[in-house]
N, C-alpha and C positions, 0 to 999 in steps of 0.2 A: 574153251569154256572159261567164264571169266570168275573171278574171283569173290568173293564178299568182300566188299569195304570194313575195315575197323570203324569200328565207334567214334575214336578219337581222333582228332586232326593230324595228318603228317607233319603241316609247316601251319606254324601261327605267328602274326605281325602284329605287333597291337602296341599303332602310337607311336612309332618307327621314327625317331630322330638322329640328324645323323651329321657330323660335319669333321671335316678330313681336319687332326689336331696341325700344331704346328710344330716347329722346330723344340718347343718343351714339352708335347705332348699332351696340351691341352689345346681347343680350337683358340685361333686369334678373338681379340675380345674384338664385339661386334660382329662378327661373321656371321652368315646368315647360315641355317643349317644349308645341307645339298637336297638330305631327304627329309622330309619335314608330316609329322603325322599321318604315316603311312601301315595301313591296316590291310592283312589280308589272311584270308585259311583255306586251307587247303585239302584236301582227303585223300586218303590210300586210291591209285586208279587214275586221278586228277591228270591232266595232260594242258598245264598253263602256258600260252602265248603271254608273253609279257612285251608288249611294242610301245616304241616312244621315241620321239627324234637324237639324233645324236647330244648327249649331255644332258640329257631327263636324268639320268641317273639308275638306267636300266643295270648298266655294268657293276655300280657299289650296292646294289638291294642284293645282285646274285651274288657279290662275293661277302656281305655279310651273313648271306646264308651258309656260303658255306664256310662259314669262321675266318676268311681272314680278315675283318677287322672286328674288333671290341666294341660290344655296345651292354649295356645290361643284359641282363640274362634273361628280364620278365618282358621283354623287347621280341625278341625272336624265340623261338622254340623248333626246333627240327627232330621229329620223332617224341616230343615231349621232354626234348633235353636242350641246354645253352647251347647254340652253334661254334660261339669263340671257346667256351669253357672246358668243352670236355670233347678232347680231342680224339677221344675211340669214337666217333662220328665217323670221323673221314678216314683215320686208320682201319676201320672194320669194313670201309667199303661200304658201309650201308646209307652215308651220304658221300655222291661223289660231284667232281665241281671238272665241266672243262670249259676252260676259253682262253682266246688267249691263242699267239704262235707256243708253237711247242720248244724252247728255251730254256738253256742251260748257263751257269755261271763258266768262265774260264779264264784261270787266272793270271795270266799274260795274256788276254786278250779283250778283258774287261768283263762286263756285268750281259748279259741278255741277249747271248749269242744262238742264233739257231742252232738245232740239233741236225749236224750234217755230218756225224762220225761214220768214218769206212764202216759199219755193218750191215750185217742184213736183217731184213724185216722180219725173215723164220728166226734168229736169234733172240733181238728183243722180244719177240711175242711169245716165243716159245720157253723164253728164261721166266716166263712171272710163275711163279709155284701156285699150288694149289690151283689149279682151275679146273672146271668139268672143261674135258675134250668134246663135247658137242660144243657146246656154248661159246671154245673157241675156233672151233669150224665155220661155226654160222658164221659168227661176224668173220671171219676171213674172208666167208663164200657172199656176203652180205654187202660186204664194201669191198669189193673185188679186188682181194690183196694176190700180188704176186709174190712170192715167201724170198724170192730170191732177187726181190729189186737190192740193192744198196742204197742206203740213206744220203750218200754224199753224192747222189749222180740222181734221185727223184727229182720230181715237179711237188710243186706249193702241194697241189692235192693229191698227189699221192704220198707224200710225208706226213700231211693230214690225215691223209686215211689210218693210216700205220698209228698214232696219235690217238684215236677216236675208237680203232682196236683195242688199245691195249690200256684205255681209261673205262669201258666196258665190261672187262673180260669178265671182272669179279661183279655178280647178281646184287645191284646197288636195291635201296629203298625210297631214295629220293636223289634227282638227276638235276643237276640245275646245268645252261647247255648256255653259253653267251659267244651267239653270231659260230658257233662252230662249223656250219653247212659251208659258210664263205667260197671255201677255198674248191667244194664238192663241184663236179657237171652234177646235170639234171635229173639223172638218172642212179647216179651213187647216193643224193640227195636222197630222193624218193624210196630208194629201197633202205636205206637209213630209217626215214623215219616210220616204212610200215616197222620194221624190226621192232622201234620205240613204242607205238603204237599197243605192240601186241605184249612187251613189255609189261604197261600200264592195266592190257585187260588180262591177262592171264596169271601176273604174279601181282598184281594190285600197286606196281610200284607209280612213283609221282613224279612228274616230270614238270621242269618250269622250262621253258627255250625262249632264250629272249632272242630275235631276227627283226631285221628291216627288207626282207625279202617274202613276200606271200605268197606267191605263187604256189602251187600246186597244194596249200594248209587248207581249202576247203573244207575238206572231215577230219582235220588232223586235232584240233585241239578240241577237250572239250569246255575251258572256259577261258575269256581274254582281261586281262587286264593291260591298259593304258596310263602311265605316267609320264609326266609332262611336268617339266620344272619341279623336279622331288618332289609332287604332289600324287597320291591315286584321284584318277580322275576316269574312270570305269573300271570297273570289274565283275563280270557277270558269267553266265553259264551259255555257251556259243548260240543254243535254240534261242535263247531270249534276245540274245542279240540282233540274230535273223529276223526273228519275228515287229521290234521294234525298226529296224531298220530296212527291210523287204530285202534281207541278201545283200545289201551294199553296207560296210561298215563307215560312220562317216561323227567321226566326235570330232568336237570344235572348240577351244577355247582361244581367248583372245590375241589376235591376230595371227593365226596357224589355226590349222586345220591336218587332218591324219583323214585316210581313205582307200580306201584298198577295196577296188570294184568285185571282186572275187571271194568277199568274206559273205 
């Protein structure tokens, strides 16, 4: 049964500028922004594809949603709060951010090193406190965790998996997901994202997944947006897409083209 939506918007964009500072911490003079007047809202239930070629700038809109970098605060809103500012967002779980290899600092060994320490996957999953015991069943039984794999002897996706468990466990409000399926077969994929799916209709949470993969997202989202050169250059409700494009998605701007025969 699915939920009523709130009133108010989960995530709001309005005006979105944006350009990586420099070595003093403000942007080099002249530089052009990355994201440049970019506007978007979103509602409790929302399930956004966000797609765009490599260096659109798909990866810096998800991570200043989810606070790690600075921008104004009348810029973004997530939950009707600053993303950057007020950091009980992401510590209460109720905005959570995954992307990314899963990465650890170590200090004789440098900066951004895989996680591939001797334990096991029942450890780590089973050490997060607080959780409801269903909720961490499913996703075990969901993303087909074997509890007694070892982290230093998995494959890419099944260290992903374990990853995408235990950034789940705790009942988020707003899920922002960049390229995380990557590393999934087809089948861990798909039952992923009915789980998310039903996420969105039963407890009204909002999901953004930015991917360059479409396959099997037919019914999965219910609106897309398209940026291209830090610009929004679509963004609509997935029927309307259909309907203007007869089931084939096919936006174009100058000299490139995006299309994905299955939208």
């Amino acid at each position: 049964m699915a939920v009523m939506e709130s009133s108010k918007p989960t995530v709001e964009i309005n005006g979105l500028s944006f350009t990586y500072p420099g070595i003093d911490g403000h942007p080099p003079p002249g530089s052009k922004p990355l994201i440049d007047g970019f506007s978007l809202t979103l509602n409790a239930g929302d399930r956004c594809l966000l797609v765009g070629s490599n260096g659109a700038g798909k990866t810096t809109i998800l991570k200043i949603l989810g606070g790690k970098h600075m921008v104004e605060p009348h810029m973004v809103r997530v939950l009707g709060r600053s993303a950057f500012h007020d950091t009980v967002l992401a510590s209460s779980g109720d905005l959570c951010y995954l992307g990314g290899e899963w990465r650890r600092d170590v200090a004789f060994a440098g900066f951004e090193v895989p996680i591939q320490m001797d334990i096991s996957a029942e450890k780590m999953i089973f050490g997060v406190a607080g959780i409801d015991p269903k909720r961490r069943y499913e996703l075990i039984k969901v993303l087909d965790i074997d509890l007694s794999w070892r982290m230093h002897k998995v494959s890419d996706g099944q260290r992903r998996r374990v990853q995408i468990c235990m950034g789940l466990l705790k009942p988020f409000k707003v899920l922002l997901l960049d390229e995380i399926t990557v590393d999934l077969d087809v089948l861990a994929r798909a039952d992923l994202l009915n789980f998310l799916r039903k996420e969105c209709e039963e407890r009204g949470a909002t999901i953004i997944y930015a991917t360059h993969i479409f396959d099997g997202l037919e019914k999965w989202p219910s609106h897309i947006v398209y940026v291209a050169h830090g610009k929004l250059q679509l963004a609509m409700p997935m029927d309307k897409v259909k309907e203007i494009s007869n089931s084939s998605l096919m936006v174009s701007y100058p000299g490139r083209h995006l299309e994905s025969r299955s939208l």
